[in-house]
C-alpha angles and dihedrals in degrees: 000000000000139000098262087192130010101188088063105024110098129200104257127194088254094063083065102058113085103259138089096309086059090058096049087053087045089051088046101051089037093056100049095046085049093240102198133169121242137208091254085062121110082167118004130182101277100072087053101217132167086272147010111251105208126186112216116233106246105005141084090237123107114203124207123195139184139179131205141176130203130215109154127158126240098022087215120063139162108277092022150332136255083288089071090038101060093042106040092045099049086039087049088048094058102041087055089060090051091253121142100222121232124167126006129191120225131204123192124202098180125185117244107253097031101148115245091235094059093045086044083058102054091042092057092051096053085042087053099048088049095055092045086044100052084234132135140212108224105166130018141165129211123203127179109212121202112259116274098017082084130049094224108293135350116204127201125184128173109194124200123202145172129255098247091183130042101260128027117270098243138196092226090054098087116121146202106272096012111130129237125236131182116198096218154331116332133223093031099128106045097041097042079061088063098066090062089026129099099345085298101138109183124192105229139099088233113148136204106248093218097149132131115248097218127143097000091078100041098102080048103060096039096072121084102220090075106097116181130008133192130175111210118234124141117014084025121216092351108058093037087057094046100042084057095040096049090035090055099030096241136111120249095214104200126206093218096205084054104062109091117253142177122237090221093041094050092046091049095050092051096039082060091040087241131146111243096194078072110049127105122277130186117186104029139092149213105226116189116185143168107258102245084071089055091113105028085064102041095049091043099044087046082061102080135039108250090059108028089113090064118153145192112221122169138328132248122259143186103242145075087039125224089004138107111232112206111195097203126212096260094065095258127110136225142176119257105207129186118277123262086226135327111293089215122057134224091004095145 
């Protein structure tokens, strides 16, 4: 998708939503700043990965380095608040490169008339995961923004890591007969949102799954049979699978009984005629392997907390190329596509 015409083409709420219109705003930014890899570049910004993969000059050391931005509404939610959010998000984009994170930066726009106990709150909470993270916060900005010209409080965080294997772990990596894991329940964090959002009250002790998953995935990404990683954020499960299957040329074929699924999370979906597969996750992967590692990852994720309801749920395979291929519980098959934006508004 491309901007036909710039002078009359306006940035919509969709754009923002993780799914091909994003990509079309992405192209369209990138484009006009004149993105370009370079030859320092183990992963540069064109293949729009989770994170840049930078060779220093002179040293044995790869960086790898990520940026994020939080606007969720409302700042509160069940399982956790924006403070999870920006941590565990900028921590989950660099695991999934194979990177060991190490210092984040952290900017702060924050609404005239935000109470200091709410503000005290959020703070605790990044304070807390990076303690529990080994990660520190080296460099950060604060604004104050008039009331009404900011919804609350707006969060940015970079994070910087360091390369923990010996190549990046990449979205175009995934090959022909390599399994499929997912390291947990899906849907947990958008439709968790429904039940504060929009006068919706639900009845159901349903969470949102923001967590960081380090170091509960560090074995994992150590090892050099995993091919390819992706944390799902916006867009969920559907946009994660097809970003790796269009990026490596392959098609992610899904047992669709097999991928982990709340009860709550399902009914609710289907109450508000949504796709689950596409709404927004926080604390959960897409793991692809070669299968000789089938029973090393699952052993080791099932280990910890974050990732004991690990799955496998499906193979790669050569054709259909670029798709996702979901085999559904009545025996038939469909295509799972991107999203066109995230259903669910302001969920990260």
């Amino acid at each position: 998708m491309k901007i036909q015409n710039e002078n009359k083409e306006i940035v919509e709420l969709s754009h923002g939503g993780g799914g091909k219109r994003m990509d079309q705003l992405i192209g369209f930014i990138s484009k006009k700043i004149g993105i370009r890899n370079s030859s320092e570049d183990l992963v540069g910004p064109e293949e729009t990965d989770d994170s840049a993969v930078i060779k220093i000059r002179n040293t044995s050391n790869t960086l790898v380095l990520t940026t994020d931005s939080h606007t969720i509404d409302p700042v509160f939610f069940k399982g956790g608040n924006i403070g999870d959010l920006a941590v565990a998000g900028t921590i989950n984009d660099l695991i999934v490169m194979g990177a060991k994170p190490l210092y984040l930066t952290l900017g702060m726009i924050i609404e005239e008339g935000f109470t200091f106990s709410d503000l005290g709150r959020i703070a605790e909470t990044i304070g807390n995961l990076c303690k529990k993270t080994g990660v520190r916060i080296v460099a950060g900005d604060t604004k104050v923004m008039p009331r009404g010209m900011l919804s609350s409080i707006v969060l940015n965080t970079s994070g910087v890591g360091v390369l923990i294997r010996e190549e990046p772990i990449k979205d175009s990596n995934a090959k022909p007969g390599d399994i499929i894991i997912v390291t947990g329940t899906i849907g947990d964090h958008g439709t968790s949102l429904l039940s504060l959002r929009e006068g919706l009250q639900f009845d159901t002790e349903l969470e949102s799954d923001v967590t960081p998953l380090w170091p509960a995935l560090e074995k994992i990404v150590r090892d050099p049979r995993i091919h390819s990683m992706k944390d799902m954020t916006r867009g969920g499960f559907a946009s994660a699978t097809n970003e790796i299957a269009v990026k490596s040329g392959v098609c992610l074929e899904i047992n669709e009984e097999k991928i982990p699924m709340r009860p709550e999370a399902k009914a609710i979906c289907e109450i508000l005629g949504l796709e689950i597969m596409e709404i927004s996750c926080e604390g959960r992967a897409i793991i692809i392997a070669d299968p000789s590692a089938e029973q090393d990852i699952i052993q080791e994720l099932r280990k910890h907390p974050e990732t004991k309801d690990a799955r496998i749920i499906g193979k790669v395979i050569s054709e259909p190329k670029k798709k996702v291929l979901i085999k559904t519980e009545i025996g038939g098959k469909r295509i799972l596509d991107k999203p066109f934006g995230e259903p669910i508004p302001r969920v990260c």
